[in-house]
N, C-alpha and C positions, 0 to 999 in steps of 0.2 A: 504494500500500500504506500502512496505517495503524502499523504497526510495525517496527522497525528492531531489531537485535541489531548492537550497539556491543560491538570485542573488543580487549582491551590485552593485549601478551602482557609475556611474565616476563625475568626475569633474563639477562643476558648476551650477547652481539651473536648477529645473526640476519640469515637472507637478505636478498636487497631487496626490499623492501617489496611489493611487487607478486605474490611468489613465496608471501612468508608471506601473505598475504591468501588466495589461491587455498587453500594447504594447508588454512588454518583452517574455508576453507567446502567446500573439498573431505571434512575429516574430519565435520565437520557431517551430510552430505550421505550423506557413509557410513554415517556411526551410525543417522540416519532410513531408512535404507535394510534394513539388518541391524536391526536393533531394531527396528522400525517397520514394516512391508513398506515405506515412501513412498517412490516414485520420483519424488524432489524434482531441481530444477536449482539454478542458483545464482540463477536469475532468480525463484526460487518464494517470495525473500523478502529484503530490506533487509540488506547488513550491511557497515559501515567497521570497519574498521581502524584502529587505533589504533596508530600505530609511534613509535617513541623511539627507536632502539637506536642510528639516525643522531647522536641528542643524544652520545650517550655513546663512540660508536666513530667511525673516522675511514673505515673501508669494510667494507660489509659484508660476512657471514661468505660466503667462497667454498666452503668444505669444509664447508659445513650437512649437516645431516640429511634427506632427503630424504623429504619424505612417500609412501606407498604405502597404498594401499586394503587395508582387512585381508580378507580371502576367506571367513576362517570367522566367526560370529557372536559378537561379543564376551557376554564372561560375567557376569552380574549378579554383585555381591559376593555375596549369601546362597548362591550357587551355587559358584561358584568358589573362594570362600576357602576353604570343604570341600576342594577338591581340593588348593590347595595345602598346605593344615596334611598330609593326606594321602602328598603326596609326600614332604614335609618330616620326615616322622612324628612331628611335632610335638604334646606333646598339654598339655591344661591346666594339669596340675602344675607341668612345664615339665622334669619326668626325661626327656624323652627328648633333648633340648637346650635350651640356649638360644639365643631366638628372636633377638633382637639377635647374635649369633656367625653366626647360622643365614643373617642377612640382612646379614652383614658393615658392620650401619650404621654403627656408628664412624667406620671407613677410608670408606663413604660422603658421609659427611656432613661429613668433613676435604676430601674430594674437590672435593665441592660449593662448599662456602665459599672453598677456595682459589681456584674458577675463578670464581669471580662475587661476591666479597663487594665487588670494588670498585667496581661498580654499584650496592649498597646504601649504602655507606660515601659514594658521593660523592653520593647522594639528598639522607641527611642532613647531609652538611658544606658542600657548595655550593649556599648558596640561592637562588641565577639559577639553575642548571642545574633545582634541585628545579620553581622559579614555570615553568620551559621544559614540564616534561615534565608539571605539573598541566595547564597551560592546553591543551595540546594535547587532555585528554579532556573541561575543563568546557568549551571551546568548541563541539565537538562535540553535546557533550549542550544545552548553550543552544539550538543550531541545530535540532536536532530534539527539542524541546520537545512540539511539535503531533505526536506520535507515539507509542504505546506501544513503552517503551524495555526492551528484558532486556541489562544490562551483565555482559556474562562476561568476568572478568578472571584472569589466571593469574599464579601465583607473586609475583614484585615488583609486577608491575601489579595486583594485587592491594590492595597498600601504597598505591602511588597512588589508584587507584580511591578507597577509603575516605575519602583525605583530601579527596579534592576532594569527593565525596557528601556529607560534613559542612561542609564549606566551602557550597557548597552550599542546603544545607536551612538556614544563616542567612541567604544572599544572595537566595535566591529559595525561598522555605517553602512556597509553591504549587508546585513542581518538583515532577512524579512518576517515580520510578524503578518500573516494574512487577514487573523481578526480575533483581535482584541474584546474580550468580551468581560464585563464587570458586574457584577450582579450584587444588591444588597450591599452599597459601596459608602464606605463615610468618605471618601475621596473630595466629596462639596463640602464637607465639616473645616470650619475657618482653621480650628488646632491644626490638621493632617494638615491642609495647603500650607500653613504658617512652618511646619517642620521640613517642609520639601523645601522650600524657598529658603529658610537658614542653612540646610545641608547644602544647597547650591546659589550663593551671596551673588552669582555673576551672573543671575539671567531675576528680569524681574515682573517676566508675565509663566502663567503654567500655560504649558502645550500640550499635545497629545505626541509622546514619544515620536522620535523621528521615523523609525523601523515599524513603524505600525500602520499599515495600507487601510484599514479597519477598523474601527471602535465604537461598538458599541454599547452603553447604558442602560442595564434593567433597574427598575426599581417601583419597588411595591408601597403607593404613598402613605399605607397604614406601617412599613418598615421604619422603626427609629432609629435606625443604624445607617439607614438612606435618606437620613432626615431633608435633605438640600438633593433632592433627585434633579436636578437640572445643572451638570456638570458643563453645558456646551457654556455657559453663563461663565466657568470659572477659568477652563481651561483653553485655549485660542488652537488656532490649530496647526500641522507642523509646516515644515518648508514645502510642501508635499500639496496642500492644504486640506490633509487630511483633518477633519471633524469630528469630534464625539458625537453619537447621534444617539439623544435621552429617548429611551421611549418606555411608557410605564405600564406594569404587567398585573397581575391579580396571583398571587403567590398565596394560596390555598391551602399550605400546607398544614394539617391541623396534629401537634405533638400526641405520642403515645404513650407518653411518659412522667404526665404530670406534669412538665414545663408549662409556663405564658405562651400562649399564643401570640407571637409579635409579627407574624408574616415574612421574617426573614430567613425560616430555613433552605439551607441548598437547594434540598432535594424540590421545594417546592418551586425555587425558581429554574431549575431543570428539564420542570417537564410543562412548564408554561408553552402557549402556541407560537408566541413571539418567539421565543429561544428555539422553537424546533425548527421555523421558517429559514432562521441560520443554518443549523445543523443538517435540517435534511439536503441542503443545498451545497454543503463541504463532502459528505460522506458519497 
């Protein structure tokens, strides 16, 4: 096969390795199936894993979330966000509530950052751990160079991703990234851009990596971790004039586990139809 889908996942410890890989191309696999009619396997296309979570935890998560096959067909946003504002009876003015109360993000998003900001926090303050968890994705991508590459990355590995793809596009400027794919990304969060821009003092607009032909932006606007879903807003675009293109999905994914529901699982933006309209189209 001539192309590979390379996938880093996000924030905070995670099955073993072996487990979350399965999920990730099992949710893949789903989406193209519901979305797509394609009765794909896992053999029907290239794809590593990217794991870190061992850098950061000492064993991995035994009470995970376990993935399961969704049965009914997932919702395009222009479709479903109708029904939810509907349920919600939510309307534009915003008299019939408000939508922040509605979607209890606040206590969300305190949620969130209390469980996982220490995976963020020790990104940027320990720089062996940081050069640990870069080199794990630019060696990879080195390796399969001779391949069209779609880099989907989620949440924090999101953060990563980016550094190294600039990192990068100086070290090897011939490197091509085919598509860049970001899902459930704080990359619009002021802190992340405020730490990219001090690691790099000599450039003072963000662009979309120069090696990246592609980039595209999922995000689920009930996600607190995608709280600024309109990246085209932060980031300009390369010499290329390659642009991130935001488009917002409906990430269904409902926990097995007892977790919050916050709309940001992988797996649920995996098997979204927007993400499969990529995939079925690379594989």
């Amino acid at each position: 096969m001539n192309h590979i889908i390379i996938g880093i996942h996000g924030l905070a410890n995670k099955p073993e390795p072996a487990i979350l890989k399965k999920s990730w191309q099992n949710a893949i696999l789903n989406g193209l199936d519901k979305n797509a009619n394609m009765q794909c396997t896992a053999n029907n296309f290239n794809f590593h894993s990217v794991y870190w979570a061992n850098k950061m935890h000492k064993k991995p998560d035994a009470e995970y979330d376990k993935y399961q096959d969704c049965t009914d067909k997932p919702q395009r946003y222009n479709d479903g966000w109708i029904d939810i504002i509907r349920q919600t009876a939510f309307n534009i003015g915003g008299k019939a509530l408000d939508f922040l109360k509605e979607f209890n993000m606040n206590n969300i998003a305190d949620f969130v950052l209390s469980k996982t900001l220490k995976d963020l926090s020790r990104y940027y303050t320990n720089k062996e751990e940081q050069k640990v968890l870069r080199t794990l994705l630019k060696d990879i991508i080195i390796k399969k160079q001779d391949k069209k590459i779609v880099l989907v990355a989620h949440s924090m590995g999101s953060i990563i991703a980016y550094d190294v793809l600039r990192a990068l596009g100086k070290e090897y400027p011939h490197f091509v990234i085919d598509h860049f794919i970001t899902i459930g990304s704080p990359l619009g969060l002021p802190h992340v851009m405020h730490k990219i821009l001090e690691e790099n003092p000599n450039i003072k607009v963000l662009r979309t990596p120069s090696i990246v032909k592609n980039w595209t932006n999922f995000a689920d606007k009930r996600d607190p971790v995608a709280l600024d879903e309109h990246l085209a807003d932060d980031y300009q675009a390369n010499s290329n004039n390659v642009q991130v293109k935001d488009d917002l999905v409906l990430n269904e994914w409902v926990p097995n586990n007892g977790d919050t529901n916050i709309h940001h699982k992988s797996y649920g933006y995996l098997r979204t139809p927007e993400f499969s309209d990529i995939i079925k189209t690379f594989i």
